[in-house]
Every structure is written in structure tokens, then in C-alpha cells.
Wavefront OBJ file of the C-alpha trace (Angstrom):
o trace
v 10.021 -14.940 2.909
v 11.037 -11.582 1.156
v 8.354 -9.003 0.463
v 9.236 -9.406 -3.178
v 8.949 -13.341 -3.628
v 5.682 -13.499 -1.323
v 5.038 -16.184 1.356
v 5.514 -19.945 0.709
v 3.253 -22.513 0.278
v 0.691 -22.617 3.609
v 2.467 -19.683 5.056
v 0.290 -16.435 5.992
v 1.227 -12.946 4.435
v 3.133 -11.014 6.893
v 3.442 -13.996 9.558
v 6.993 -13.381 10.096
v 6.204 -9.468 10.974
v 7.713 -8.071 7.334
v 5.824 -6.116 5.055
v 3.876 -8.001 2.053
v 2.935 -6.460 -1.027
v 0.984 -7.756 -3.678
v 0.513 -5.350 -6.682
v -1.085 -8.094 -8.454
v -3.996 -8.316 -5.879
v -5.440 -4.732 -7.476
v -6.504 -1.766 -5.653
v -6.647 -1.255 -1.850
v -10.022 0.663 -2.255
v -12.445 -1.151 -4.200
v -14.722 1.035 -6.960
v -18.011 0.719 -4.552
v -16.328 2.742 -2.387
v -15.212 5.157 -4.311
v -19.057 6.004 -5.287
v -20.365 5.759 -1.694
v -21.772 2.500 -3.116
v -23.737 4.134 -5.807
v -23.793 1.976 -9.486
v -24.790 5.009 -11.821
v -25.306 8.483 -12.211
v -29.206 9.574 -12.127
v -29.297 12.803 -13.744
v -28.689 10.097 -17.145
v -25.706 8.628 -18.753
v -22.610 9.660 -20.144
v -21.745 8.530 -23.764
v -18.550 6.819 -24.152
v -16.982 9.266 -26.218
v -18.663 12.360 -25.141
v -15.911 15.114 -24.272
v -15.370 16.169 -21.035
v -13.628 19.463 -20.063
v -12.791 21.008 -16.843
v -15.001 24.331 -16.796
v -12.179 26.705 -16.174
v -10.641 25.212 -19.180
v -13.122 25.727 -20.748
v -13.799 29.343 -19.922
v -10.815 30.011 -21.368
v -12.338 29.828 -24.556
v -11.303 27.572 -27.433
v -13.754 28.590 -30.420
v -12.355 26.618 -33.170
v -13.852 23.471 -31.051
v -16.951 21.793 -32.997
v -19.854 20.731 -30.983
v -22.119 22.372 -28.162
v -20.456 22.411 -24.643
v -23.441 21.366 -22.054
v -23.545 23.219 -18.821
v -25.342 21.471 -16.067
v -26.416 22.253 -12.623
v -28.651 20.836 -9.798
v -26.001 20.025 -7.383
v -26.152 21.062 -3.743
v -24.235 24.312 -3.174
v -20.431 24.523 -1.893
v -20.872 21.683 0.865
v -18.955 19.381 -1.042
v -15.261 18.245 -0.618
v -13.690 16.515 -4.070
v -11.957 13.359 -3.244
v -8.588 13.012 -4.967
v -10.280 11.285 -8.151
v -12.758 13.921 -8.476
v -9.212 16.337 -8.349
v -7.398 13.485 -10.662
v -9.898 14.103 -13.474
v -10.652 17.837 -13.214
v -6.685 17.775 -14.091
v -7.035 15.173 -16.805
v -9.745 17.051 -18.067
v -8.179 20.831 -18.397
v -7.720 19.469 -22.225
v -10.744 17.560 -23.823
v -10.957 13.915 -22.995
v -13.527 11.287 -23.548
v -15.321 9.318 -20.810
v -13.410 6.285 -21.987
v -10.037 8.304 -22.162
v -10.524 9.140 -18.161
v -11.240 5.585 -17.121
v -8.464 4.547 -19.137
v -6.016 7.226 -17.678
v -7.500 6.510 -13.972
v -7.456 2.826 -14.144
v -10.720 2.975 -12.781
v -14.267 0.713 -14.130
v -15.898 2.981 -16.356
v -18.845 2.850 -13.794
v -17.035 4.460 -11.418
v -15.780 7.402 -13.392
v -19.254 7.734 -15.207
v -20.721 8.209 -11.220
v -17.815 10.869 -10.565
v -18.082 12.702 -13.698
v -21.890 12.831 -12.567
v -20.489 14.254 -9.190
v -18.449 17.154 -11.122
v -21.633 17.742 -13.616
v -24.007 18.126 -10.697
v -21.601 20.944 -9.200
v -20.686 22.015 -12.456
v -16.992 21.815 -12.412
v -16.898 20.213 -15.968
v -18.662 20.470 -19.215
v -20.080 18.192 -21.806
v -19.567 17.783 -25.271
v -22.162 15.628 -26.703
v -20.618 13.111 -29.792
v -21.632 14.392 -32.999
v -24.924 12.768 -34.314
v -24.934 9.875 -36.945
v -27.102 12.418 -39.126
v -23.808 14.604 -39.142
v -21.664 11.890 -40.212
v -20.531 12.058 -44.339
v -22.334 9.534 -46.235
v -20.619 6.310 -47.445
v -20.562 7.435 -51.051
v -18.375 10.290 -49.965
v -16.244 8.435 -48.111
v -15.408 6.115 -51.319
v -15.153 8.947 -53.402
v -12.539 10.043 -51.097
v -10.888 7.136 -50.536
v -11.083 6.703 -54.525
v -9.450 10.281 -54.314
v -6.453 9.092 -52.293
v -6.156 6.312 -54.574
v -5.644 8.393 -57.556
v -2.533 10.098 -56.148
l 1 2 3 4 5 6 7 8 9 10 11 12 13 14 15 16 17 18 19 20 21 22 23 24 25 26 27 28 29 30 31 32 33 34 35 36 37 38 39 40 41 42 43 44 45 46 47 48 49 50 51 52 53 54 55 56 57 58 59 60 61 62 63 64 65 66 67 68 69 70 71 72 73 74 75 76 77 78 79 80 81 82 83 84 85 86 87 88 89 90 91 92 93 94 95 96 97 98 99 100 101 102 103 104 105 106 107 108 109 110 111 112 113 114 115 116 117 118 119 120 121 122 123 124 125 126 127 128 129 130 131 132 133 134 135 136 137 138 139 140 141 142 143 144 145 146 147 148 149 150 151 152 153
């Protein structure tokens, strides 16, 4: 057996004392235990395309951005060590990204990054923006007219 070609038929990974590999077989650590076991976030829920930006970022100030940026704290004060996904996102997230756009670049369930995005909002170490509301959206009748518009060129 090679560690490339896997075992044969009947035979145990690793029996003949050589490395075995399976990058098929998915993570090492599974999601629960990146969360401590925890299935959601309880200070609410994180909208799939909300924006998230790391709070330095931020800071810098961008004020050509639409939307509100939401501060948030209740966390416990400075007793708290980021594990490296908590440090993966905060470095995703020094430009705007959506909660889907993290899973995706993480290659994590979206549960799990909705519970650590949770962890950075309770210490507030990232902000919020909140999708625009439905109310804020053109009407269809614009959007033909334009589209009508377009046409016409």
C-alpha cells in the first residue's frame, strides 16, 4: 500500500506502519468542536448576507459605504483567547464580506461561522451591516423602465 492509492480491500489504514491520508474523509476537527458544542448564537441570528467587517477596518473609516454599521457588546472582558478561525475571519473580514462569503472562504457549515461571528460580536472585534430592507428596494415598475431603458440603446 502507498499513502496515495490507500489500503486494499480488508486491509487496515496504516497496518503496515506508513502514513495514510485521506483528504476525501473531510476535516480532522469536526464543526461541534469548533463551537465548544454550541448549535447557534443566542444574542440572535445573523442574516445571510449581512456584512461583516473587522472593527479596526472599520475604524478606518470608509464613508461612501451605505447602510448602518452595528456595534455590539456584552461579551466578557479580555479573558478570551481567539482560536485560529476566529483569527481566519477577522482577516477575511478587514474588507466587507457576507456571512455566506466567510463560510464559503472557511469551508466551514454556516452554523459554525454564524456561532464564531457571534463570538467576535460579543467581544466586539467585528461590526454588522444589516441587508438593506425590502422597503428600500426600487419597485418593479422601475426596474422595467430601466431595463426598457437599456433596451433602447
Amino acid at each position: 500500500m502507498s499513502p496515495t492509492e490507500g489500503p486494499e480491500p480488508g486491509e487496515r489504514p496504516g497496518a503496515d506502519g506508513s502514513a495514510w491520508f485521506d483528504d476525501d474523509a473531510g476535516p480532522v476537527v469536526r464543526p461541534y468542536a469548533l463551537t465548544g458544542g454550541r448549535t447557534h448564537y443566542d444574542g440572535g441570528d445573523f442574516d445571510l448576507v449581512a456584512l461583516i467587517v473587522t472593527r479596526d477596518a472599520a475604524d478606518a473609516g470608509e464613508p461612501d459605504r451605505p447602510g448602518p454599521l452595528v456595534p455590539h457588546v456584552t461579551g466578557p472582558p479580555n479573558r478570551w483567547a481567539p482560536d485560529p478561525e476566529h483569527e481566519m475571519i477577522l482577516e477575511l473580514c478587514r474588507s466587507p464580506l457576507s456571512v455566506v462569503e466567510v463560510a464559503s472562504e472557511l469551508e466551514l457549515p454556516l452554523g459554525v461561522v454564524r456561532v464564531l461571528l457571534g463570538d467576535l460580536l460579543d467581544r466586539s472585534l467585528i461590526l454588522v451591516r444589516r441587508p438593506a430592507p425590502v422597503a428600500q428596494f426600487p419597485s418593479e415598475r422601475v426596474l422595467k423602465e430601466v431595463i426598457d431603458g437599456i433596451r433602447a440603446l
